[in-house]
ZADO-1210 file (C-alpha; in nm, 4 decimals, padded with zeros to 6 digits):
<atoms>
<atom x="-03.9752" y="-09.4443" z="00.5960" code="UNK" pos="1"/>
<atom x="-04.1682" y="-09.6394" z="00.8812" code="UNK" pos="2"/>
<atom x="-04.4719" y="-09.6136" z="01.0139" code="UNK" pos="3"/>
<atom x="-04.5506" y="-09.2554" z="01.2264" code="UNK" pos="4"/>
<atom x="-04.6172" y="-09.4951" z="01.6256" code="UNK" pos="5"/>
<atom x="-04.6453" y="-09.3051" z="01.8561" code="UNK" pos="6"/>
<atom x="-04.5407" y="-09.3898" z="02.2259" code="UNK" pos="7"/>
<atom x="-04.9079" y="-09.4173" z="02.3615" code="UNK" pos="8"/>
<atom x="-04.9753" y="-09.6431" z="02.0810" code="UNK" pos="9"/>
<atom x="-04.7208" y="-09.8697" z="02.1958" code="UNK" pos="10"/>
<atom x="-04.8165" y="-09.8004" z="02.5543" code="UNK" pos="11"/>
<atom x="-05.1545" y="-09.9152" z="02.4361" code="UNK" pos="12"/>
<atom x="-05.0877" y="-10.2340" z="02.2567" code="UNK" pos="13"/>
<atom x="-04.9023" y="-10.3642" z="02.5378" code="UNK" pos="14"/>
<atom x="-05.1961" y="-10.3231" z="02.7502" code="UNK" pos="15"/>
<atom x="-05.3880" y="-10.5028" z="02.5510" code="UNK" pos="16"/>
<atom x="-05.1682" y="-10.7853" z="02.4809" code="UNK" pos="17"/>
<atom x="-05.1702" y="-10.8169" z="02.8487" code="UNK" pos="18"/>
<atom x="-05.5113" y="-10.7958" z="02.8817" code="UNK" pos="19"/>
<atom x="-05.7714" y="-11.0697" z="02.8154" code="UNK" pos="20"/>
<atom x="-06.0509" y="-10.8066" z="02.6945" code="UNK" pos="21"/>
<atom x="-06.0355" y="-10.4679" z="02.5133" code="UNK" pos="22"/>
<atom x="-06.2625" y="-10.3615" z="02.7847" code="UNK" pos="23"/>
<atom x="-06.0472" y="-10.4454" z="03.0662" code="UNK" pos="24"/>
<atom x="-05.7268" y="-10.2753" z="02.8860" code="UNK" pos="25"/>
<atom x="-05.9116" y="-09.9894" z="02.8378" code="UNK" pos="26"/>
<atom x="-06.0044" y="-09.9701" z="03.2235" code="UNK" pos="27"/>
<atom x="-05.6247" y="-10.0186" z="03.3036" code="UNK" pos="28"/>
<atom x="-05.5463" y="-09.7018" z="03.1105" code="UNK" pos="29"/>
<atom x="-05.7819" y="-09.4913" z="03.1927" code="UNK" pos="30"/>
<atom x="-05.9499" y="-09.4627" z="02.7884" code="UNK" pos="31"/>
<atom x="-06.2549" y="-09.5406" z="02.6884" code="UNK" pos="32"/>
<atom x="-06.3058" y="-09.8706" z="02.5364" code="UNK" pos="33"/>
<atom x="-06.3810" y="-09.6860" z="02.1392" code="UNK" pos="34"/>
<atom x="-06.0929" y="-09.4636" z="02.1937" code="UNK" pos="35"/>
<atom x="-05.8639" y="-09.7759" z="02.2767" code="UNK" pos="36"/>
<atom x="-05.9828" y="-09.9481" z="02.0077" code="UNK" pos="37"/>
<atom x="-05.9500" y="-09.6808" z="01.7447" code="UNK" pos="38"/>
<atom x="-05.5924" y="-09.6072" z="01.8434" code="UNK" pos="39"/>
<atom x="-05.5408" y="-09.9728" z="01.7681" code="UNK" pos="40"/>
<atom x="-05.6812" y="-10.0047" z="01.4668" code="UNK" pos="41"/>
<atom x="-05.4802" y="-09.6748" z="01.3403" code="UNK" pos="42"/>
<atom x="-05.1111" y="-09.8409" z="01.4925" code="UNK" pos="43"/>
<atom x="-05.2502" y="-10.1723" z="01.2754" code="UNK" pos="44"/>
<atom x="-05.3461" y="-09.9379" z="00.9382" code="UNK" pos="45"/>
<atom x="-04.9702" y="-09.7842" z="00.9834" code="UNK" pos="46"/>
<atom x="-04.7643" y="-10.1211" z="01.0330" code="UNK" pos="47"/>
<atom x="-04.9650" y="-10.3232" z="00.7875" code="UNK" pos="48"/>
<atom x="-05.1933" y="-10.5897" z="00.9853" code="UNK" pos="49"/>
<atom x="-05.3367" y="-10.6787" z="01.2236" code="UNK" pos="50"/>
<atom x="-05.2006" y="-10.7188" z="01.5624" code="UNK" pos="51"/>
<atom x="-05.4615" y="-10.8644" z="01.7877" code="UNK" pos="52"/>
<atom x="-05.7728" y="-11.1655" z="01.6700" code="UNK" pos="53"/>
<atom x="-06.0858" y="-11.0969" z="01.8061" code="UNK" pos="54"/>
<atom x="-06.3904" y="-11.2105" z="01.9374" code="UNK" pos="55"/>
<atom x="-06.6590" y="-11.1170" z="02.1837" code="UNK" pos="56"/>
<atom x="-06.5210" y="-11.2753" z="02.4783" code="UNK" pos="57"/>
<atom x="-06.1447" y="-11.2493" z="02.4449" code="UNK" pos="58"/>
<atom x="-05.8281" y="-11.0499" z="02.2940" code="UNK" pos="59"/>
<atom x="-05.5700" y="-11.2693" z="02.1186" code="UNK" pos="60"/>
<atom x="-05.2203" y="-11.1790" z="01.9606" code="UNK" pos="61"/>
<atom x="-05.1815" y="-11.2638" z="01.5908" code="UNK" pos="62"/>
<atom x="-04.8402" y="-11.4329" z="01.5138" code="UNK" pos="63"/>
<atom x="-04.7021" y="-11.1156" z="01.4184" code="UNK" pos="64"/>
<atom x="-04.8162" y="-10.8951" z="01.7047" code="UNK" pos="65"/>
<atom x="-04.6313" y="-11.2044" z="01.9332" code="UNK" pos="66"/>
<atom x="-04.2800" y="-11.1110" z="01.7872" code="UNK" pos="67"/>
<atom x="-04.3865" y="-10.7686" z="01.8151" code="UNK" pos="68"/>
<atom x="-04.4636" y="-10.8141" z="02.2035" code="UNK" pos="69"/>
<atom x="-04.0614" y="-10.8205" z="02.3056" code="UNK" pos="70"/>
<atom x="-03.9997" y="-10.6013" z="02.0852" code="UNK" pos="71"/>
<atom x="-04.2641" y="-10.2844" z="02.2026" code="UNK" pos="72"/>
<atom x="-04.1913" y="-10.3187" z="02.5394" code="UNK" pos="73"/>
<atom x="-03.7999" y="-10.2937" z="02.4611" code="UNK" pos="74"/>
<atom x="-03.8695" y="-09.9516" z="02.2534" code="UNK" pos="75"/>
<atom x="-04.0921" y="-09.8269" z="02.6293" code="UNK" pos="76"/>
<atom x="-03.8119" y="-09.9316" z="02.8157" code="UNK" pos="77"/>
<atom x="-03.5519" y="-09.7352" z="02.5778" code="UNK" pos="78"/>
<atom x="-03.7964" y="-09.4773" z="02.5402" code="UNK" pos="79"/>
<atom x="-03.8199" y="-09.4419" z="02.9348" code="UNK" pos="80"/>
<atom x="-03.4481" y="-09.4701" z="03.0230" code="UNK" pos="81"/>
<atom x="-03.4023" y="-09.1989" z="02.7755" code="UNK" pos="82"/>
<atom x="-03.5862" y="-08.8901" z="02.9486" code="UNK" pos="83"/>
<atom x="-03.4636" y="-09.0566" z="03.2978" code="UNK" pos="84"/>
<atom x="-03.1147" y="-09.0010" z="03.1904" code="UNK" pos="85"/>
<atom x="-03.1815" y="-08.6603" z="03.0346" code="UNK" pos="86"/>
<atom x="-03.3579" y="-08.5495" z="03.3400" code="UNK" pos="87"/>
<atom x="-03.0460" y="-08.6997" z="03.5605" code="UNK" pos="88"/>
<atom x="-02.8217" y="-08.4622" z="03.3316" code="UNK" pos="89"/>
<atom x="-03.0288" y="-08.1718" z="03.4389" code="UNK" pos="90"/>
<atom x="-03.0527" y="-08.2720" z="03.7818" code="UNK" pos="91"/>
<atom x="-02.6870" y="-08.3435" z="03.8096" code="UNK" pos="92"/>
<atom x="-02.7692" y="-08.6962" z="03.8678" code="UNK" pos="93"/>
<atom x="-02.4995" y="-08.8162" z="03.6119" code="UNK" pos="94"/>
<atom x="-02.2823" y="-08.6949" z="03.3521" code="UNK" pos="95"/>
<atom x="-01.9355" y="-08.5329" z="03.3080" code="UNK" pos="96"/>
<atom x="-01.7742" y="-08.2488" z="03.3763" code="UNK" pos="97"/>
<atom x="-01.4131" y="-08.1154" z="03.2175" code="UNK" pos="98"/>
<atom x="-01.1901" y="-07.9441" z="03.3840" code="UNK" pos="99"/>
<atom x="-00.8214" y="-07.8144" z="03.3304" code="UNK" pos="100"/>
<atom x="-00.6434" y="-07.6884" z="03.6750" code="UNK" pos="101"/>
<atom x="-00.3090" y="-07.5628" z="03.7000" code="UNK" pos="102"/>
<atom x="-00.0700" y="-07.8867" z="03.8558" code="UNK" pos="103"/>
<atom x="-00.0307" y="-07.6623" z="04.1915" code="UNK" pos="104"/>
<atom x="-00.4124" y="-07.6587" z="04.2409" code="UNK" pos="105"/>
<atom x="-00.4392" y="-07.9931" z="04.1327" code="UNK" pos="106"/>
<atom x="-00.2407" y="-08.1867" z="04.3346" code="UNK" pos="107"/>
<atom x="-00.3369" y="-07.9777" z="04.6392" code="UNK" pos="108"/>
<atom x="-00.6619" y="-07.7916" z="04.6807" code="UNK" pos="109"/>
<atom x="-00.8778" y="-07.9571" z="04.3949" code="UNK" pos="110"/>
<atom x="-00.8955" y="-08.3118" z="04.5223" code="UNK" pos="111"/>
<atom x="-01.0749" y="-08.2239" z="04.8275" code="UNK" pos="112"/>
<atom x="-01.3322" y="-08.0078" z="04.6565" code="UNK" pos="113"/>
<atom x="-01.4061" y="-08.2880" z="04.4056" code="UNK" pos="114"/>
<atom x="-01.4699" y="-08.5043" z="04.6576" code="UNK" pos="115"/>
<atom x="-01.7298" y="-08.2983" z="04.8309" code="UNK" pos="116"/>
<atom x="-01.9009" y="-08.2563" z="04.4880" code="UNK" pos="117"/>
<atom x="-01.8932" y="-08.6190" z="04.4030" code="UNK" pos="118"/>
<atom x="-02.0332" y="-08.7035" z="04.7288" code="UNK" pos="119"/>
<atom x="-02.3210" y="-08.4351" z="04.6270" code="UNK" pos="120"/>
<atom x="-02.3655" y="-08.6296" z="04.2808" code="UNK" pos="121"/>
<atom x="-02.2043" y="-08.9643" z="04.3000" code="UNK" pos="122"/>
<atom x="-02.2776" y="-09.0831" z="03.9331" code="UNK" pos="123"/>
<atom x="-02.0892" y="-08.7667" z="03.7668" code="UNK" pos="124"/>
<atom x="-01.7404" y="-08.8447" z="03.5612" code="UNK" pos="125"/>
<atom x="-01.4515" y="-08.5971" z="03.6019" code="UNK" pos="126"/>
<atom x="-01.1928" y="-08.5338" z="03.3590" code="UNK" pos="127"/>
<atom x="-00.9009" y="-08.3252" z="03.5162" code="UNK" pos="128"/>
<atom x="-00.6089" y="-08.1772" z="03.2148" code="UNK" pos="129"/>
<atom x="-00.3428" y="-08.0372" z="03.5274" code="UNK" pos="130"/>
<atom x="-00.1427" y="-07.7917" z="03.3151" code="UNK" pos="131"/>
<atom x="00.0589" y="-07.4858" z="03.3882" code="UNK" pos="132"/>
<atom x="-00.1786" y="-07.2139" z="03.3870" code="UNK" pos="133"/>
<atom x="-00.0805" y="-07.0794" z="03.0499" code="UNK" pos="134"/>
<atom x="-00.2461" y="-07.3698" z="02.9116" code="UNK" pos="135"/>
<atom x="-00.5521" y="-07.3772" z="03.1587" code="UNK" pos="136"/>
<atom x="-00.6558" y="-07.0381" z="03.0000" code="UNK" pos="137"/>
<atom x="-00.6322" y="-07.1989" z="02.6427" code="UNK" pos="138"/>
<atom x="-00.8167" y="-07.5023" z="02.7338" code="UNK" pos="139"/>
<atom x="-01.1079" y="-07.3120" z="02.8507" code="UNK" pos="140"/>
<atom x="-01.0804" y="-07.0784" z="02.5720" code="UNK" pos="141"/>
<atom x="-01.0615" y="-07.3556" z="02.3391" code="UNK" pos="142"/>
<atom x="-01.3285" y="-07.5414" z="02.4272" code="UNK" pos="143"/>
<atom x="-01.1168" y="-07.8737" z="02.5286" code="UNK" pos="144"/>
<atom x="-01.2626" y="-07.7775" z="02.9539" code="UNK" pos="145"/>
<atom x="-01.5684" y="-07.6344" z="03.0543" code="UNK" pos="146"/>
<atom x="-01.3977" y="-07.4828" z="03.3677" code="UNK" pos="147"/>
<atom x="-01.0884" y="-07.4314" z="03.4652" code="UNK" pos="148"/>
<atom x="-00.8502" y="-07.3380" z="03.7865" code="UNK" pos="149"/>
<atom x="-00.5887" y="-07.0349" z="03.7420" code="UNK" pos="150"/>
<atom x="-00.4438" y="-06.7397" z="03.8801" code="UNK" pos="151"/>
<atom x="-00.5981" y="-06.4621" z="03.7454" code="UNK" pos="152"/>
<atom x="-00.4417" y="-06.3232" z="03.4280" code="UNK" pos="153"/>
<atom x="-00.3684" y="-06.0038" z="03.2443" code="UNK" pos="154"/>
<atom x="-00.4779" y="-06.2366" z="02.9320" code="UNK" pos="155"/>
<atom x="-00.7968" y="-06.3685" z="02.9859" code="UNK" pos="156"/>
<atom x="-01.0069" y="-06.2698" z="02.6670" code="UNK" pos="157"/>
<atom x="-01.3809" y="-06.3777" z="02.6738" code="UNK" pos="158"/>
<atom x="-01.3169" y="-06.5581" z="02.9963" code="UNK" pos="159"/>
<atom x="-01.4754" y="-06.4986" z="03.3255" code="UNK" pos="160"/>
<atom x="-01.3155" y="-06.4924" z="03.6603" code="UNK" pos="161"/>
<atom x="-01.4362" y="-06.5780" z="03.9908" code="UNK" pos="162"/>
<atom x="-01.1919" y="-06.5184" z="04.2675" code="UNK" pos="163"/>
<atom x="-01.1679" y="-06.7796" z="04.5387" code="UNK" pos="164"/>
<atom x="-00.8630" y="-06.6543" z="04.7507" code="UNK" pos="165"/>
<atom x="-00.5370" y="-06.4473" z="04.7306" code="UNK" pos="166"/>
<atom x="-00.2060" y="-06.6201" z="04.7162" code="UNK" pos="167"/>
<atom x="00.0770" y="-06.4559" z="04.8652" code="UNK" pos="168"/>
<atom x="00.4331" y="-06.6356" z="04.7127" code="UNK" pos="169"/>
<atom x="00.6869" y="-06.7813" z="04.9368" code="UNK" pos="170"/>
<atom x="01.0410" y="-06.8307" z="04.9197" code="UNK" pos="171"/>
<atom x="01.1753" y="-07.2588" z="04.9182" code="UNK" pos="172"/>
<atom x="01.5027" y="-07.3496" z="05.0376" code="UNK" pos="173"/>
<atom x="01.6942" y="-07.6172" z="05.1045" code="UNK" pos="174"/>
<atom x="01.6864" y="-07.7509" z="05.4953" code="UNK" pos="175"/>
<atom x="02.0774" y="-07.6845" z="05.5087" code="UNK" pos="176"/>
<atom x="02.0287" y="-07.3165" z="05.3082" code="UNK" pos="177"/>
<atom x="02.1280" y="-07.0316" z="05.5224" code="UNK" pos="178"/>
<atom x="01.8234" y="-06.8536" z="05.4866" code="UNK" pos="179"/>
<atom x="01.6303" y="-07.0915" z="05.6617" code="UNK" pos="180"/>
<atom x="01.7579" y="-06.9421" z="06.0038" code="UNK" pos="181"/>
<atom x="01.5424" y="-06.6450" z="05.9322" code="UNK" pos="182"/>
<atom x="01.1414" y="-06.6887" z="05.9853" code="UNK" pos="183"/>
<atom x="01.0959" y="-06.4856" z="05.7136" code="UNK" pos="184"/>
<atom x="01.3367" y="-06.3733" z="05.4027" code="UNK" pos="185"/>
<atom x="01.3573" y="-06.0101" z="05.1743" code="UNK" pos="186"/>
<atom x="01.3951" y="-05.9898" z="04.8392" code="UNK" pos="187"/>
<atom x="01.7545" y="-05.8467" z="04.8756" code="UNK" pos="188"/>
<atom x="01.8568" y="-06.1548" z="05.0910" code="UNK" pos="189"/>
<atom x="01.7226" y="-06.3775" z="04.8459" code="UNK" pos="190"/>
<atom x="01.8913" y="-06.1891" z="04.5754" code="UNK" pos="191"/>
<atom x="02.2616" y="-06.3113" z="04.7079" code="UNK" pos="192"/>
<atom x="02.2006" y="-06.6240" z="04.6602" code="UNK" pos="193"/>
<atom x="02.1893" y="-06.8794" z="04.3049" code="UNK" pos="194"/>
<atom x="01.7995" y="-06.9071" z="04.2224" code="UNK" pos="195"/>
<atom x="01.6082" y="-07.1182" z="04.0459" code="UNK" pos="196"/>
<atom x="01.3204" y="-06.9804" z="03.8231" code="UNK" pos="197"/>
<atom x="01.0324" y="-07.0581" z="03.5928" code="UNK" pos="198"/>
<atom x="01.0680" y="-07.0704" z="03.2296" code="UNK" pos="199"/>
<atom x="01.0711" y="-06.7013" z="03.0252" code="UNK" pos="200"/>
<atom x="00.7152" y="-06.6618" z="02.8958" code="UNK" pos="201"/>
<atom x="00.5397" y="-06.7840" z="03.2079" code="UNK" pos="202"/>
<atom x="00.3383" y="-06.5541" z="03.3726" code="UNK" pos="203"/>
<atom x="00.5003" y="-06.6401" z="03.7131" code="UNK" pos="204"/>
<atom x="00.8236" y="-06.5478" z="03.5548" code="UNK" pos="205"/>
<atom x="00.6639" y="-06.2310" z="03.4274" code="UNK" pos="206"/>
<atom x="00.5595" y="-06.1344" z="03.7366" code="UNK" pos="207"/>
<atom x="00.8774" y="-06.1636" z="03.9189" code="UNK" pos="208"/>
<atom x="01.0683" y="-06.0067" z="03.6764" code="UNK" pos="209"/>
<atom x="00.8309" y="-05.6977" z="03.6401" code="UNK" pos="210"/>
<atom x="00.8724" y="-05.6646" z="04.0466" code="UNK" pos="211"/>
<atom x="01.2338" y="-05.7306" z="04.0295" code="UNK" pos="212"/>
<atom x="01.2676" y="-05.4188" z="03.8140" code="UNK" pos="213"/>
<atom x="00.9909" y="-05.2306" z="03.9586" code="UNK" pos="214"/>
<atom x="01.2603" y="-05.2824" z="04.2847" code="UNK" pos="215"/>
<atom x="01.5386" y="-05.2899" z="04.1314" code="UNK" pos="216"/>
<atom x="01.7057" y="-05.5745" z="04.2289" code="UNK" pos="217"/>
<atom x="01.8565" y="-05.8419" z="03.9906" code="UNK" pos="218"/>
<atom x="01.8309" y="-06.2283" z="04.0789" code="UNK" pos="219"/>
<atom x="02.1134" y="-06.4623" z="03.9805" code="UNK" pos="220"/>
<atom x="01.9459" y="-06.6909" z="03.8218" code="UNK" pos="221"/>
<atom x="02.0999" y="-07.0579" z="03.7425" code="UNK" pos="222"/>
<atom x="01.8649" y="-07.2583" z="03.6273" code="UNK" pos="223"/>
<atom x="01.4919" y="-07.2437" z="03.4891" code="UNK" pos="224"/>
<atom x="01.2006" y="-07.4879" z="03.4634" code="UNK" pos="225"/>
<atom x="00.8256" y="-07.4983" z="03.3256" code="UNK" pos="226"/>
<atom x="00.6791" y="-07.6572" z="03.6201" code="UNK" pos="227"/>
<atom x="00.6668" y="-07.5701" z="03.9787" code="UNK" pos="228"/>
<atom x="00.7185" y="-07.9343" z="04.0756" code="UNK" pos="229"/>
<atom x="01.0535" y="-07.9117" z="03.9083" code="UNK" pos="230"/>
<atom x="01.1735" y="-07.6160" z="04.0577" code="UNK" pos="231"/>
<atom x="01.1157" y="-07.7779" z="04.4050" code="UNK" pos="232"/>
<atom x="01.3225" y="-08.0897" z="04.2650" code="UNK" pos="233"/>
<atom x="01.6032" y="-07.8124" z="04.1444" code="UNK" pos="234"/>
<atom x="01.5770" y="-07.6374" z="04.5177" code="UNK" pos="235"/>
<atom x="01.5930" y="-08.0094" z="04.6872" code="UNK" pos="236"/>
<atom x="01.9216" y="-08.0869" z="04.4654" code="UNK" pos="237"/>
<atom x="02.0608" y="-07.7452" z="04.6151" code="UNK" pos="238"/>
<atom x="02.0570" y="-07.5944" z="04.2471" code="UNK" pos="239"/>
<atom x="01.9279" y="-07.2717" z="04.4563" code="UNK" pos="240"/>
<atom x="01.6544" y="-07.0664" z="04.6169" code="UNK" pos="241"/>
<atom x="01.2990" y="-07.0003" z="04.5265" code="UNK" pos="242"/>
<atom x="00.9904" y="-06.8458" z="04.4787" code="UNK" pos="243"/>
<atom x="00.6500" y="-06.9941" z="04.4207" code="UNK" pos="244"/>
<atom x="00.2635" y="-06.9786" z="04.4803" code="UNK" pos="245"/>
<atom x="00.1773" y="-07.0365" z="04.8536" code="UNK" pos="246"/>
<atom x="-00.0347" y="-07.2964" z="04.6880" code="UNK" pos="247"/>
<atom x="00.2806" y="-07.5423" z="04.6522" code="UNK" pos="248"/>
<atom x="00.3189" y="-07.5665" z="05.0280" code="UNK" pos="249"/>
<atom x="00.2153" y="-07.8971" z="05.0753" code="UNK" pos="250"/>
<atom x="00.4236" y="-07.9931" z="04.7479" code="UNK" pos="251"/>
<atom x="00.7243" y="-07.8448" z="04.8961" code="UNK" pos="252"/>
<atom x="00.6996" y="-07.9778" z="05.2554" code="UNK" pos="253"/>
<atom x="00.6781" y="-08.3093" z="05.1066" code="UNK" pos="254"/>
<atom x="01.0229" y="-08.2639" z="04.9342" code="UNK" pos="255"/>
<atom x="01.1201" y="-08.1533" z="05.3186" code="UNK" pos="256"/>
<atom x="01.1929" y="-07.8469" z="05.1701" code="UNK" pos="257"/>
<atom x="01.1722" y="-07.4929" z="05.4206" code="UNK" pos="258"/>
<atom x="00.8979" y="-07.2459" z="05.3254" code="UNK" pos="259"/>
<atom x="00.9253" y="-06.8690" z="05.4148" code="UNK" pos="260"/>
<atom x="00.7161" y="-06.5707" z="05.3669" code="UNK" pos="261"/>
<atom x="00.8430" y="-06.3032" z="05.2011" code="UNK" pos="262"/>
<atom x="00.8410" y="-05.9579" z="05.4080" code="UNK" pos="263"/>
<atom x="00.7004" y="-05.6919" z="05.1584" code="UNK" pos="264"/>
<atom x="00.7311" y="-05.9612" z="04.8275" code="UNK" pos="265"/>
<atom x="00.4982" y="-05.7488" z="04.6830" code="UNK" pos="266"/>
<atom x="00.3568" y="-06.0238" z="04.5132" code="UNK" pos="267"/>
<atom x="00.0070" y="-06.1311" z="04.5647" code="UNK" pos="268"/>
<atom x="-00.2294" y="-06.3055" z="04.3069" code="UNK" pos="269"/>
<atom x="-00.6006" y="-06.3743" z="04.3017" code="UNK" pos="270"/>
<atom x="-00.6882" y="-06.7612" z="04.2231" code="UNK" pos="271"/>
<atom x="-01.0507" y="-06.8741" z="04.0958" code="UNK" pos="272"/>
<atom x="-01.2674" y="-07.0349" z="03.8565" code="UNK" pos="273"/>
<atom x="-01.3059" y="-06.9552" z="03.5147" code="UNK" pos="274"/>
<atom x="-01.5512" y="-06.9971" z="03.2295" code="UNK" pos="275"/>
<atom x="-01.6307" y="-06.8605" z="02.8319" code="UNK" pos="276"/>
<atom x="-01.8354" y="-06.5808" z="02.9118" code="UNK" pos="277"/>
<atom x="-02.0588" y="-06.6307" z="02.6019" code="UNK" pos="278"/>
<atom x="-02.1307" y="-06.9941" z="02.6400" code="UNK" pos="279"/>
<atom x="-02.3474" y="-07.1832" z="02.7639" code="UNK" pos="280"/>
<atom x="-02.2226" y="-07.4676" z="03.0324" code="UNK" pos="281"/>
<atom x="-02.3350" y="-07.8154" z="03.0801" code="UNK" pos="282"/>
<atom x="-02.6315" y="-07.8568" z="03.3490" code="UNK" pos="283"/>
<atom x="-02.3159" y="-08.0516" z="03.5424" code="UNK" pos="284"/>
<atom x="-02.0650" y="-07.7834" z="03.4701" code="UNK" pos="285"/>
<atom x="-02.3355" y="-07.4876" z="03.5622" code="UNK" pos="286"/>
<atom x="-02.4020" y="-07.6742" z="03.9089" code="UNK" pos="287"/>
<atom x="-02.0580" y="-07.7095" z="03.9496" code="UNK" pos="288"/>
<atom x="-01.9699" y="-07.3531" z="03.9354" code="UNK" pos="289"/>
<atom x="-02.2127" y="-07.2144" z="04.0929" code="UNK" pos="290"/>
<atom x="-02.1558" y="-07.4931" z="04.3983" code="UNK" pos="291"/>
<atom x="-01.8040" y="-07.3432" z="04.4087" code="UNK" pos="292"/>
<atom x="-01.8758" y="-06.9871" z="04.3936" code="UNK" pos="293"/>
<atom x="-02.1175" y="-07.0331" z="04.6672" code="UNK" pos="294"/>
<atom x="-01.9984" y="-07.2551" z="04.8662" code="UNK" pos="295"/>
<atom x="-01.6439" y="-07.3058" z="04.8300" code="UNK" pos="296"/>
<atom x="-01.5326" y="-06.9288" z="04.7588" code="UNK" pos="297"/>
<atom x="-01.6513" y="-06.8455" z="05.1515" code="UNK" pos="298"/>
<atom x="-01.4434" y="-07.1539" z="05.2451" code="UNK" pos="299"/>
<atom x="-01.0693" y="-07.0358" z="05.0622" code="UNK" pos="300"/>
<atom x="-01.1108" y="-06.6927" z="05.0699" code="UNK" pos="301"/>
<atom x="-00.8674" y="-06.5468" z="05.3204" code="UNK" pos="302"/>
<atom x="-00.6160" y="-06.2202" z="05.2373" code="UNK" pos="303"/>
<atom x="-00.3052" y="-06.4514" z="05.2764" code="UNK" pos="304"/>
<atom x="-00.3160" y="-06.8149" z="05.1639" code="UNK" pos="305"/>
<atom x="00.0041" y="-06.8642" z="05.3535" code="UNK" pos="306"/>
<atom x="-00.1559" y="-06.8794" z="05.6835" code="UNK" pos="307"/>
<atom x="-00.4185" y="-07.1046" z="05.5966" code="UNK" pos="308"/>
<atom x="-00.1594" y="-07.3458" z="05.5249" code="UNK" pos="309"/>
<atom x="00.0531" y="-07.2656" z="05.8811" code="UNK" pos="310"/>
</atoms>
């Protein structure tokens, strides 16, 4: 076990050692000159020795307390740096922040608002997991992201939900599909044709099944994929029609692919921000959220995310 310094003992040796009298280090940090030199004496008692040699007119550093000199103003500097990075992680000045967000949100909405933030706080790290949402859910849950981006689900134990806009699903089609004559399709029209579909188990699937028998139509489906990226790839190759988040526009315009509203789809889903409801977040992942809730709800929320995209 080593000796008990403390950091004002260090603080004070240092003075001294750049000092040429124990009465002019004591002036310099505001002690008196018997305090100072009791707090000395105590530092030498617990390392061993002395530190300083001295005489009535001058303060000198004993061979030892010389190779201590480098050393005691390395453990101030460490010492220093220390709290000034723990107050920076409180005061968002640096540090990182975890996020999962589903590849939709990812790739269209999220960059922008991390840029904002960053601007805000330069110095913080992000670490972005773009998954389908199924998985967002169970990163958040799990621990592996502090926040995460999703549509809001019926399965969302210990989670809370911040809306930040509704998304009302469109209909994709290839440029040369005869649907894209119409400005806007139905569900029957779109039920003529081959269609392309997410993956059984997805809650996007889910949903449009549940609605398709809620109407009671039946898509011909001909193909089936777990990401939305895909899908558009399977609607560019002419595989078929489909339907997706209004969040893919931008995906799906880049494929040069035709997006139509639905009349009446009937299918309309919050998206927000989520977060363990008993745990406590990161100072970065706190400011975060409540940054977005604030600021960037006012911003996205609209009742149709369609037209925002127009």
């Amino acid at each position: 076990m080593g000796p008990n310094v403390s950091f004002k003992q260090l603080n004070i040796f240092v003075c001294i050692a750049n000092s040429h009298t124990f009465a002019e280090a004591a002036e310099k940090i505001h002690l008196s000159q018997p305090a100072l030199s009791s707090a000395m004496k105590k530092m030498e008692g617990q390392v061993g020795g002395e530190l300083f040699f001295r005489t009535t007119r001058k303060v000198e550093l004993t061979p030892e307390g010389k190779l201590f000199l480098p050393i005691a103003k390395r453990l101030i500097l460490d010492w220093q740096q220390a709290f000034s990075d723990l107050n920076d992680l409180f005061s968002l000045g640096q540090g990182r922040l975890s996020i999962a967000a589903m590849p939709s949100f990812a790739a269209g909405l999220l960059p922008s608002i991390l840029q904002r933030f960053t601007a805000l706080y330069p110095s913080i790290k992000l670490a972005v997991n773009d998954v389908v949402m199924e998985h967002v859910i169970q990163n958040v849950q799990g621990g592996h992201a502090e926040l995460g981006f999703s549509f809001e689900s019926e399965k969302m134990e210990g989670l809370e939900f911040h809306a930040l806009f509704e998304d009302s699903f469109m209909a994709v089609a290839h440029s040369s599909h005869p649907l894209t004559k119409f400005e806007g399709v139905s569900w029957p029209q779109l039920a003529k044709f081959p269609f392309v579909a997410m993956n059984r188990g997805s809650a996007i699937r889910r949903w449009i099944d549940e609605l398709m028998e809620n109407k009671n139509y039946s898509l011909n489906i001909v193909a089936e994929a777990s990401q939305l990226a895909t899908l558009g790839q399977f609607v560019n190759y002419e595989l078929g029609v489909s339907v997706v988040p209004a969040l893919c526009r931008e995906q799906m315009l880049a494929k040069k692919l035709v997006c139509l509203p639905i009349k009446d789809s009937g299918l309309k889903k919050q998206v927000g921000i989520i977060r363990l409801k008993k745990s406590n977040l990161s100072s970065v992942a706190q400011g975060f959220w409540s940054w977005v809730v604030e600021q960037v709800s006012e911003e996205l929320d609209a009742k149709d995310y369609l037209l925002l995209n127009s």
